[in-house]
PyMOL CGO cylinders between C-alpha atoms (Angstrom):
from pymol import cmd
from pymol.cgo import CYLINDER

trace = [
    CYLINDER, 0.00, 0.00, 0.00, 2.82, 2.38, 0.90, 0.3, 1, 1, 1, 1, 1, 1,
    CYLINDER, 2.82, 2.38, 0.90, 4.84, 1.78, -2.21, 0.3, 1, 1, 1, 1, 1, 1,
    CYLINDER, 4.84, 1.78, -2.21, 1.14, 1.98, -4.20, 0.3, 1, 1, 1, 1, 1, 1,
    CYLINDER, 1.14, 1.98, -4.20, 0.94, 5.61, -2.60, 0.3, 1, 1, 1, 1, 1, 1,
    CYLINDER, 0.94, 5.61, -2.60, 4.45, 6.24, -3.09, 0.3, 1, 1, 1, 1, 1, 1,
    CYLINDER, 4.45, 6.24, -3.09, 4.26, 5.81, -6.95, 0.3, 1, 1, 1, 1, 1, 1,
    CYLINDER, 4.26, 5.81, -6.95, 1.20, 7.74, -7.07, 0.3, 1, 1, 1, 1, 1, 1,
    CYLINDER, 1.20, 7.74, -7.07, 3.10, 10.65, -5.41, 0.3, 1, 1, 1, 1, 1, 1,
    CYLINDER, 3.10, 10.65, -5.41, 5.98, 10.43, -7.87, 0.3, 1, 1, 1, 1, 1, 1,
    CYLINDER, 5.98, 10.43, -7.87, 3.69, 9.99, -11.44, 0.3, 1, 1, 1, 1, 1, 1,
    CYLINDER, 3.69, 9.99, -11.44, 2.02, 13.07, -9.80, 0.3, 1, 1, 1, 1, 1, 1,
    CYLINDER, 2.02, 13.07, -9.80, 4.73, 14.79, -9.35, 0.3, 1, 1, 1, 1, 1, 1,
    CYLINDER, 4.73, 14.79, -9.35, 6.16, 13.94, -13.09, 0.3, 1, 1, 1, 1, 1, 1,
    CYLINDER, 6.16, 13.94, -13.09, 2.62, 15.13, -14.41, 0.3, 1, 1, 1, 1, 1, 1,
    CYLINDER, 2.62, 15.13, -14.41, 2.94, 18.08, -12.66, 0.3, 1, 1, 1, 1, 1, 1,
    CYLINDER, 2.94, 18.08, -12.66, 6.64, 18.85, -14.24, 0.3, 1, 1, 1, 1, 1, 1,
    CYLINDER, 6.64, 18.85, -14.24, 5.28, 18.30, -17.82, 0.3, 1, 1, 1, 1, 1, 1,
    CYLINDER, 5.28, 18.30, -17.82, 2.04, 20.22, -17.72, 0.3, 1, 1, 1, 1, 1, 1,
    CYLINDER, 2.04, 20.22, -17.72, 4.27, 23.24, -16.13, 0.3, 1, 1, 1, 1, 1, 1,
    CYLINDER, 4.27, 23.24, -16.13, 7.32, 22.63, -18.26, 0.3, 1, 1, 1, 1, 1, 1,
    CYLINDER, 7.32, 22.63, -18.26, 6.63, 25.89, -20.20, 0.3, 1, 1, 1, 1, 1, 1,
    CYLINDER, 6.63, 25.89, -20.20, 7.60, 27.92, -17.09, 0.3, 1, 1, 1, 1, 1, 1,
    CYLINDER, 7.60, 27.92, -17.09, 10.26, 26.91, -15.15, 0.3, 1, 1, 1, 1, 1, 1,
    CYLINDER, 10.26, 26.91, -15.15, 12.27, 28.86, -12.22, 0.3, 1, 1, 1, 1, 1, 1,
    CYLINDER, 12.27, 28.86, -12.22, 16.09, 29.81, -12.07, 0.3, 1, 1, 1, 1, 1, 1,
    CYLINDER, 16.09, 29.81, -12.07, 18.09, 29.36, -9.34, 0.3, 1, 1, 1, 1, 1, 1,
    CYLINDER, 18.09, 29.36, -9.34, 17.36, 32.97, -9.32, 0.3, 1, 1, 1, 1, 1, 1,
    CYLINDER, 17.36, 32.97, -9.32, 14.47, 34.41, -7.29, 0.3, 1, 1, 1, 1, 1, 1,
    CYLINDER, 14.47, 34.41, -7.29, 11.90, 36.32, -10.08, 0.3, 1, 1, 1, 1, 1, 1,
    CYLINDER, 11.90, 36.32, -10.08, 13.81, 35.21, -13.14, 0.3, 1, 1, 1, 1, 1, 1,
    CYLINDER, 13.81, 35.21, -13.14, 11.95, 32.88, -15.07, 0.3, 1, 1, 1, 1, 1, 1,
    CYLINDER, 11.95, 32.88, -15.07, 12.76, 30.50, -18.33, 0.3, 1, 1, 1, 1, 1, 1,
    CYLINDER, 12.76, 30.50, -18.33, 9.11, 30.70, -20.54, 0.3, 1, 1, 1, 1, 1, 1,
    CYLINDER, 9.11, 30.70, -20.54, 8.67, 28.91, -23.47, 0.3, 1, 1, 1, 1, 1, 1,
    CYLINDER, 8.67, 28.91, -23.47, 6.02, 30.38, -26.22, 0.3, 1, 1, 1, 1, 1, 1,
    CYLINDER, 6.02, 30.38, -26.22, 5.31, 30.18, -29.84, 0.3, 1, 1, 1, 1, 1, 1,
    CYLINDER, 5.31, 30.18, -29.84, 5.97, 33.79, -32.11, 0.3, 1, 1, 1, 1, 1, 1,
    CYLINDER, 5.97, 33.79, -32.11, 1.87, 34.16, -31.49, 0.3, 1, 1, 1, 1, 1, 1,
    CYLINDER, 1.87, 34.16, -31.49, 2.11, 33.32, -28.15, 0.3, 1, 1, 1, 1, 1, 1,
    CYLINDER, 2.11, 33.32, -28.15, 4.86, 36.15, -27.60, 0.3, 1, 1, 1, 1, 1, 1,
    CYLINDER, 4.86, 36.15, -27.60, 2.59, 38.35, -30.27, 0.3, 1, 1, 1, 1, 1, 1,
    CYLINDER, 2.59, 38.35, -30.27, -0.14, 37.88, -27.96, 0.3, 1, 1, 1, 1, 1, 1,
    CYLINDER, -0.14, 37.88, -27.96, 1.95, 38.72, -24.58, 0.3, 1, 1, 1, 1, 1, 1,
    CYLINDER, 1.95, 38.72, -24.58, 2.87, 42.20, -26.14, 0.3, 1, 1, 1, 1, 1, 1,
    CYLINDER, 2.87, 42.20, -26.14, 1.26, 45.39, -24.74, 0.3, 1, 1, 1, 1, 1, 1,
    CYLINDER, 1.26, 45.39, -24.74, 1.67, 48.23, -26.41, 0.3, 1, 1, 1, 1, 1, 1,
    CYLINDER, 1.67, 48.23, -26.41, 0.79, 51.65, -25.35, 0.3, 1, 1, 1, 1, 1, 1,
    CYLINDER, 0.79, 51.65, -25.35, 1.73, 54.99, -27.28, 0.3, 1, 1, 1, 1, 1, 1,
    CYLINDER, 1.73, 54.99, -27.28, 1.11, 58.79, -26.63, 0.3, 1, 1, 1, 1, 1, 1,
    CYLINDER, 1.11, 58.79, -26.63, 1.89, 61.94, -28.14, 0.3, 1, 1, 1, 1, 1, 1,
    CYLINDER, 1.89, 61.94, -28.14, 4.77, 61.95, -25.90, 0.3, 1, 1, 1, 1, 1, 1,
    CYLINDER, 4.77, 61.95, -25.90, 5.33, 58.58, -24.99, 0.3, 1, 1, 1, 1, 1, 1,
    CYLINDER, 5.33, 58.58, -24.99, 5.65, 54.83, -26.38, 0.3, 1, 1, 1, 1, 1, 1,
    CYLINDER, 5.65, 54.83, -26.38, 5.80, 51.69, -23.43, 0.3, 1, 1, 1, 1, 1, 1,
    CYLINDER, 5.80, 51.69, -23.43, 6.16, 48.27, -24.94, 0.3, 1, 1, 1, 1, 1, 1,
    CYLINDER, 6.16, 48.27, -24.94, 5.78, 45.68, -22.63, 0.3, 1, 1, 1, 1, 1, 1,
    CYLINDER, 5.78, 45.68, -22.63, 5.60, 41.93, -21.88, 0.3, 1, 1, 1, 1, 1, 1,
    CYLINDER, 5.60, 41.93, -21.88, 2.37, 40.86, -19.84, 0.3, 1, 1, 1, 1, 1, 1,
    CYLINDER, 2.37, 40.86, -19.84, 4.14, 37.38, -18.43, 0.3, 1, 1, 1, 1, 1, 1,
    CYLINDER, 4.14, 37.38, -18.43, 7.76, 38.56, -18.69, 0.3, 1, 1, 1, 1, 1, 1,
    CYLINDER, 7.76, 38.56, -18.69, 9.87, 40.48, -16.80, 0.3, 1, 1, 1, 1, 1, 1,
    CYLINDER, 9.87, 40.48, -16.80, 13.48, 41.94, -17.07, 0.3, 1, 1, 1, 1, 1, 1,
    CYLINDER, 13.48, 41.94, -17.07, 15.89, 39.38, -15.76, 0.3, 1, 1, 1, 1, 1, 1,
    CYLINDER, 15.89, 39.38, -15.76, 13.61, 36.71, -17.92, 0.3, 1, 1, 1, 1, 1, 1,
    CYLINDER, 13.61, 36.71, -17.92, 14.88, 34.31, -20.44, 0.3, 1, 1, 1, 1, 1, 1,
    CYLINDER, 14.88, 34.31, -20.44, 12.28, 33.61, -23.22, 0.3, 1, 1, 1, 1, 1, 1,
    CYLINDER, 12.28, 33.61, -23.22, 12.53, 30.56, -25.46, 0.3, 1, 1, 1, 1, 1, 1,
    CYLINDER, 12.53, 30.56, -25.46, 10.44, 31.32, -28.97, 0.3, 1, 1, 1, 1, 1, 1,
    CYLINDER, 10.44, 31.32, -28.97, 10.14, 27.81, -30.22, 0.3, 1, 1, 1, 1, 1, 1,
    CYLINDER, 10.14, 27.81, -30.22, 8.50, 27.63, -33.91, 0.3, 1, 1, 1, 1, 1, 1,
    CYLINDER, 8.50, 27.63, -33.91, 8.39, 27.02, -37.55, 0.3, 1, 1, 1, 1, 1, 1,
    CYLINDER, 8.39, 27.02, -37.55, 10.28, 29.12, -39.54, 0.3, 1, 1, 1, 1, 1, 1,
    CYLINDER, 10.28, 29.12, -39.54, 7.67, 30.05, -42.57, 0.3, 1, 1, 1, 1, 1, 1,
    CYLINDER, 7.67, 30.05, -42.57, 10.16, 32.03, -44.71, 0.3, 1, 1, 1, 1, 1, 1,
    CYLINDER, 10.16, 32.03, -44.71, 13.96, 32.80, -44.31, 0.3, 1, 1, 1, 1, 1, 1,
    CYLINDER, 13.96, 32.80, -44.31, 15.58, 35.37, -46.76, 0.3, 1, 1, 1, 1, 1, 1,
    CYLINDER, 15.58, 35.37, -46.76, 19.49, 37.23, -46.51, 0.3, 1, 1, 1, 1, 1, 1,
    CYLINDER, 19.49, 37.23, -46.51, 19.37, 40.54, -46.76, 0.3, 1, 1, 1, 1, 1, 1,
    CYLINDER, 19.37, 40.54, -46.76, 22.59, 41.32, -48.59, 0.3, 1, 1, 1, 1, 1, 1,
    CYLINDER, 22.59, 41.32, -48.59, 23.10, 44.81, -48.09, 0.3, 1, 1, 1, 1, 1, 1,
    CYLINDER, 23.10, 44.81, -48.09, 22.60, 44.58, -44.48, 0.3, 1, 1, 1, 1, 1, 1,
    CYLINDER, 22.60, 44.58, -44.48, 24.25, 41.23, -43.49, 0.3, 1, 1, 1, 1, 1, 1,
    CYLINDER, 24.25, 41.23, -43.49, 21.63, 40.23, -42.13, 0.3, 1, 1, 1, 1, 1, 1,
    CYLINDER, 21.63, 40.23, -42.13, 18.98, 37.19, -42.23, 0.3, 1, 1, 1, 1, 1, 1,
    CYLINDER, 18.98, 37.19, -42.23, 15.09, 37.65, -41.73, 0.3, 1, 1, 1, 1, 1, 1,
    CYLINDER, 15.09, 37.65, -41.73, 13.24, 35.29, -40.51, 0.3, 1, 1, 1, 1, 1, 1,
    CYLINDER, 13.24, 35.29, -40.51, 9.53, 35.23, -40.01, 0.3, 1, 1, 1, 1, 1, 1,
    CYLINDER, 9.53, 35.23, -40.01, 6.83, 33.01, -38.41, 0.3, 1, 1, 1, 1, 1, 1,
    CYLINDER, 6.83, 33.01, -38.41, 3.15, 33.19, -39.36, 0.3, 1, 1, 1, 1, 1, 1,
    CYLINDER, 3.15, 33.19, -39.36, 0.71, 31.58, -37.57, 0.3, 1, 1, 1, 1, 1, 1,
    CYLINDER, 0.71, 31.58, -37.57, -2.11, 32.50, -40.46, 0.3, 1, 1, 1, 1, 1, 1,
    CYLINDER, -2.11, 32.50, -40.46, -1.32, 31.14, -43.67, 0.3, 1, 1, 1, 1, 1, 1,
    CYLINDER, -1.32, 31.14, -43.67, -3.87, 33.27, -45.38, 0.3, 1, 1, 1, 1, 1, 1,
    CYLINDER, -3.87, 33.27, -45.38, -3.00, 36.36, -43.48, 0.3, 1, 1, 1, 1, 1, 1,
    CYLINDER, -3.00, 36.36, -43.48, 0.27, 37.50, -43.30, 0.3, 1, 1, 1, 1, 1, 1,
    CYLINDER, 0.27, 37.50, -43.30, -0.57, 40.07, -40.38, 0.3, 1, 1, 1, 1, 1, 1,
    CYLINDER, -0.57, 40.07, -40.38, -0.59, 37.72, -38.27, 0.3, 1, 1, 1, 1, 1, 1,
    CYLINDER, -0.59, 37.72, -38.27, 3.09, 37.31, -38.49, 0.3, 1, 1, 1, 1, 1, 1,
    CYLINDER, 3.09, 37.31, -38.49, 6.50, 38.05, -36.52, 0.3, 1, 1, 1, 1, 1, 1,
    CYLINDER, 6.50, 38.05, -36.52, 10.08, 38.97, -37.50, 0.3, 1, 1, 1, 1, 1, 1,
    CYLINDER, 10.08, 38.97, -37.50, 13.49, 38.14, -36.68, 0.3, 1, 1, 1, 1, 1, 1,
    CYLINDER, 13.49, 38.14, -36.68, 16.68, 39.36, -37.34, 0.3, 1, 1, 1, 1, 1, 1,
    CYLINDER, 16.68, 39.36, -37.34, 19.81, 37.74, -36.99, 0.3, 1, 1, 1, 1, 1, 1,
    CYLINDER, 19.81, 37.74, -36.99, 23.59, 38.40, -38.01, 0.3, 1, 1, 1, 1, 1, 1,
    CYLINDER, 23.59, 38.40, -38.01, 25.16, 37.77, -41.57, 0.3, 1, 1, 1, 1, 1, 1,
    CYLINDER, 25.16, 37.77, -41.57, 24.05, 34.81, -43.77, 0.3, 1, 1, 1, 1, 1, 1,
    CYLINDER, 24.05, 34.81, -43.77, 22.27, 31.57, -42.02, 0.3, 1, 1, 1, 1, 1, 1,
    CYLINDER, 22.27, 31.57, -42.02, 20.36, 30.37, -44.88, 0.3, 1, 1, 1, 1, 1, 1,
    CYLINDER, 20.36, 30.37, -44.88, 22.64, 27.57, -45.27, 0.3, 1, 1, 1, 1, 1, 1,
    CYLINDER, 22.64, 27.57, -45.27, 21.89, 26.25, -42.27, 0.3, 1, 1, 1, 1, 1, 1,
    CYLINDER, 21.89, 26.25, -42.27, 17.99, 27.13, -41.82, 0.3, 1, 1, 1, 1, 1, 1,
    CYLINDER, 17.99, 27.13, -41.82, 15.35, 26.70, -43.93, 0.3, 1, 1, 1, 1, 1, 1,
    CYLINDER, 15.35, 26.70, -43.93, 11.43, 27.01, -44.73, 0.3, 1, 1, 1, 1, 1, 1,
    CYLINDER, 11.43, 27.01, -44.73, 9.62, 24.76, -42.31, 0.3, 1, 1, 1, 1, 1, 1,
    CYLINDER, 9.62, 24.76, -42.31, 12.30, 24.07, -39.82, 0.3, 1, 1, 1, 1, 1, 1,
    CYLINDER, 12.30, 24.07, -39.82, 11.43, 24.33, -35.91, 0.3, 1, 1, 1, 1, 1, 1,
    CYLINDER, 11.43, 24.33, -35.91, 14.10, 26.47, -34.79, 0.3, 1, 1, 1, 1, 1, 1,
    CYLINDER, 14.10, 26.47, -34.79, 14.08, 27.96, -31.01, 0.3, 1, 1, 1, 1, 1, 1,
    CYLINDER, 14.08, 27.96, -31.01, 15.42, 31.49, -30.10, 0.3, 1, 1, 1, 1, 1, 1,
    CYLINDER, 15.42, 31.49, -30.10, 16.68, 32.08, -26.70, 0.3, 1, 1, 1, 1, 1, 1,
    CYLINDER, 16.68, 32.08, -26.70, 17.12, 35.60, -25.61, 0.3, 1, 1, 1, 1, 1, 1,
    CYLINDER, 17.12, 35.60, -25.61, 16.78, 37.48, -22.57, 0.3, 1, 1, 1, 1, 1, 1,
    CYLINDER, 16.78, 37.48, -22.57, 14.19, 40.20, -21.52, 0.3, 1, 1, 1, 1, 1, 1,
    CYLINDER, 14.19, 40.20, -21.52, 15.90, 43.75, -20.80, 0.3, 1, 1, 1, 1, 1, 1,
    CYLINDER, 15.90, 43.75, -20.80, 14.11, 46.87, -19.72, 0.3, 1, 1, 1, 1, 1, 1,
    CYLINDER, 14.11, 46.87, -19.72, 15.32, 50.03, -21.10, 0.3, 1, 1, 1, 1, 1, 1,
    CYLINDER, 15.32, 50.03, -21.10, 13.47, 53.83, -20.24, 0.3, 1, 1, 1, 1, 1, 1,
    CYLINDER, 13.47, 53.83, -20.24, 15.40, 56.43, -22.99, 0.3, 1, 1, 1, 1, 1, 1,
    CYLINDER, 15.40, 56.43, -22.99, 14.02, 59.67, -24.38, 0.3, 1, 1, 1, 1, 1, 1,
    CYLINDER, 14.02, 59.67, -24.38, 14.38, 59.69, -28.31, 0.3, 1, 1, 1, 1, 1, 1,
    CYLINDER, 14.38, 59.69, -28.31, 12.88, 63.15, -30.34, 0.3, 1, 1, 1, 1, 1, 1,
    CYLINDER, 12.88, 63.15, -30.34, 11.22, 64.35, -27.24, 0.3, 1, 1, 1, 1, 1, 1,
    CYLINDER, 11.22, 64.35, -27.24, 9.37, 61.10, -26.87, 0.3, 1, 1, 1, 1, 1, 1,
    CYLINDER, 9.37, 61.10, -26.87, 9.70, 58.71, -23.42, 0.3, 1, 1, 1, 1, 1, 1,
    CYLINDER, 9.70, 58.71, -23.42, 10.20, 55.70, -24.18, 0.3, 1, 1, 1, 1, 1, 1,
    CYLINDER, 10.20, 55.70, -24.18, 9.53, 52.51, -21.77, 0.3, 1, 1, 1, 1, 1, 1,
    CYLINDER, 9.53, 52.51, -21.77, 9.71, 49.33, -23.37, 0.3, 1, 1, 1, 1, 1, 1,
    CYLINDER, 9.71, 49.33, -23.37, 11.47, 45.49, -22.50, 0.3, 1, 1, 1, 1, 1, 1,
    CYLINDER, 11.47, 45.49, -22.50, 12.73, 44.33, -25.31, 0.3, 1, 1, 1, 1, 1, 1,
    CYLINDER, 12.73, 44.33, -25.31, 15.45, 41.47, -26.29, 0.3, 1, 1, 1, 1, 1, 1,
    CYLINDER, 15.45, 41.47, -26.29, 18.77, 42.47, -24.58, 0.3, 1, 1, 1, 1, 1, 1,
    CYLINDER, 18.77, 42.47, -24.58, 20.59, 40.71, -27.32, 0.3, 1, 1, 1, 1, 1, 1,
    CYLINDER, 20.59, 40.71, -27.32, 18.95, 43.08, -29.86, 0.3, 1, 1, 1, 1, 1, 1,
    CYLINDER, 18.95, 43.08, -29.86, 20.01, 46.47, -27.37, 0.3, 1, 1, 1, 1, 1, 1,
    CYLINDER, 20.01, 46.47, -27.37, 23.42, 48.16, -28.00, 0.3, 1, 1, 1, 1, 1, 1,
    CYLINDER, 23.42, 48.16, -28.00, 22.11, 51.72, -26.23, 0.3, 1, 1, 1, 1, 1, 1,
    CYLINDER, 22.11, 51.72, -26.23, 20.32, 54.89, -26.39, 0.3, 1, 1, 1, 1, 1, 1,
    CYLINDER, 20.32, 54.89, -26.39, 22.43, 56.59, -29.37, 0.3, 1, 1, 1, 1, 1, 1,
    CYLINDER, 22.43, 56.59, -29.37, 22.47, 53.10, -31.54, 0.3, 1, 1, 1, 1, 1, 1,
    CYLINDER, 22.47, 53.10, -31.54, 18.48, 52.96, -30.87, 0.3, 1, 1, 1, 1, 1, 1,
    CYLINDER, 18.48, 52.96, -30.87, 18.09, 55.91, -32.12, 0.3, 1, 1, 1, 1, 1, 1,
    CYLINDER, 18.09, 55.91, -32.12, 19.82, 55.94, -35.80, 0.3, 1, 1, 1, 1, 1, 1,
    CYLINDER, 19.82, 55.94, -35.80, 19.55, 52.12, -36.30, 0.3, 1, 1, 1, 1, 1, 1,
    CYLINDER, 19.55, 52.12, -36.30, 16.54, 51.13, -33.57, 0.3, 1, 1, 1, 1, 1, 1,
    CYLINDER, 16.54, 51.13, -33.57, 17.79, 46.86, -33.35, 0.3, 1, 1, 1, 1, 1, 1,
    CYLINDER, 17.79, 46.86, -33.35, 20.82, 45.22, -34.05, 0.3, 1, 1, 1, 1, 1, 1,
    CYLINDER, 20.82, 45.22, -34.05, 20.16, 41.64, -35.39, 0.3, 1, 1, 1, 1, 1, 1,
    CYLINDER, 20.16, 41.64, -35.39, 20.07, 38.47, -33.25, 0.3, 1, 1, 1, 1, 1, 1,
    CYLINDER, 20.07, 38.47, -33.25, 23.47, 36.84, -32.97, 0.3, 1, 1, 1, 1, 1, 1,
    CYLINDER, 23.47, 36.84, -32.97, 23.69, 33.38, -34.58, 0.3, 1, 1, 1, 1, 1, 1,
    CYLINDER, 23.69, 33.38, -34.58, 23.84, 31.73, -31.34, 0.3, 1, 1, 1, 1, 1, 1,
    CYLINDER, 23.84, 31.73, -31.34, 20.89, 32.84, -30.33, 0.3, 1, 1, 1, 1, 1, 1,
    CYLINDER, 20.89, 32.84, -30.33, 18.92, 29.96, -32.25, 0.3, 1, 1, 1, 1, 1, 1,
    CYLINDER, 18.92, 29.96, -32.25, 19.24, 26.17, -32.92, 0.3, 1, 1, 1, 1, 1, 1,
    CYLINDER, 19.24, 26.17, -32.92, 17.18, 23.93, -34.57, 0.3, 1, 1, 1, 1, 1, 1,
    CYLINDER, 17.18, 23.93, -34.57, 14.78, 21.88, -32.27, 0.3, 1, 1, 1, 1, 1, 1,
]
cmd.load_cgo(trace, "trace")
């Protein structure tokens, strides 16, 4: 009977593991690992702009936070003058709104391809600037965030390459 209970406890406890997987805590207190499709972090975004202000923010993330976009890459293309590639996921075939970007360093279409589940692991970073007289609040991907003066002639920089692996 005690081993009976014993091995309910434990296949409890391994259902429990797998249904949370998607969120799982560091060793550091209030940084979190989340795992979400390009809708999924589409869907987390709130933005908010003013006349004199623009806040972009996460609804489940927080700076500190490691994100993990896992996903099907729908169309990869090099942008040659840039040296950069572009990557974007669609979750609506027949509506390409419904779509997100990413950028990443020089030329990976060697290595990546239409259809492949790729993940992207970056980190969340909160950055308050003032650009043209305009506040702006937002967390974005710290991997993407040189500062302030960079933002403000080139916005992004690209992803690095190690930032994504296929799944």
């Amino acid at each position: 009977m005690k081993k009976a209970i014993l091995l309910l406890g434990i296949l409890c406890f391994i259902i429990l593991i797998f249904i949370c997987g998607c969120s799982e805590q560091n060793n550091n207190p209030g940084i979190t690992r989340i795992t979400m499709t390009a809708k999924e972090l589409n869907n987390d975004m709130e933005t908010i702009q003013g006349p004199d202000n623009v806040t972009i923010n996460y609804k489940s993330l927080n700076d500190g936070d490691t994100l993990i976009i896992q996903d099907a890459i729908f169309k990869i293309n090099y942008d040659y003058v840039f040296n950069k590639t572009i990557i974007l996921f669609v979750w609506d075939e027949g509506n390409l709104s419904d779509s997100m970007i990413f950028e990443f360093e020089g030329n990976i279409t060697g290595s990546y391809f239409n259809d492949d589940q790729v993940k992207i692991t970056v980190k969340i970073k909160h950055v308050i600037f003032s650009y043209q007289n305009v506040s702006h609040d937002m967390e974005l991907f710290e991997e993407q965030w040189v500062n302030e003066e960079y933002f403000n002639s080139n916005r992004y920089k690209p992803l690095p390459q190690s930032c994504i692996t296929k799944i």
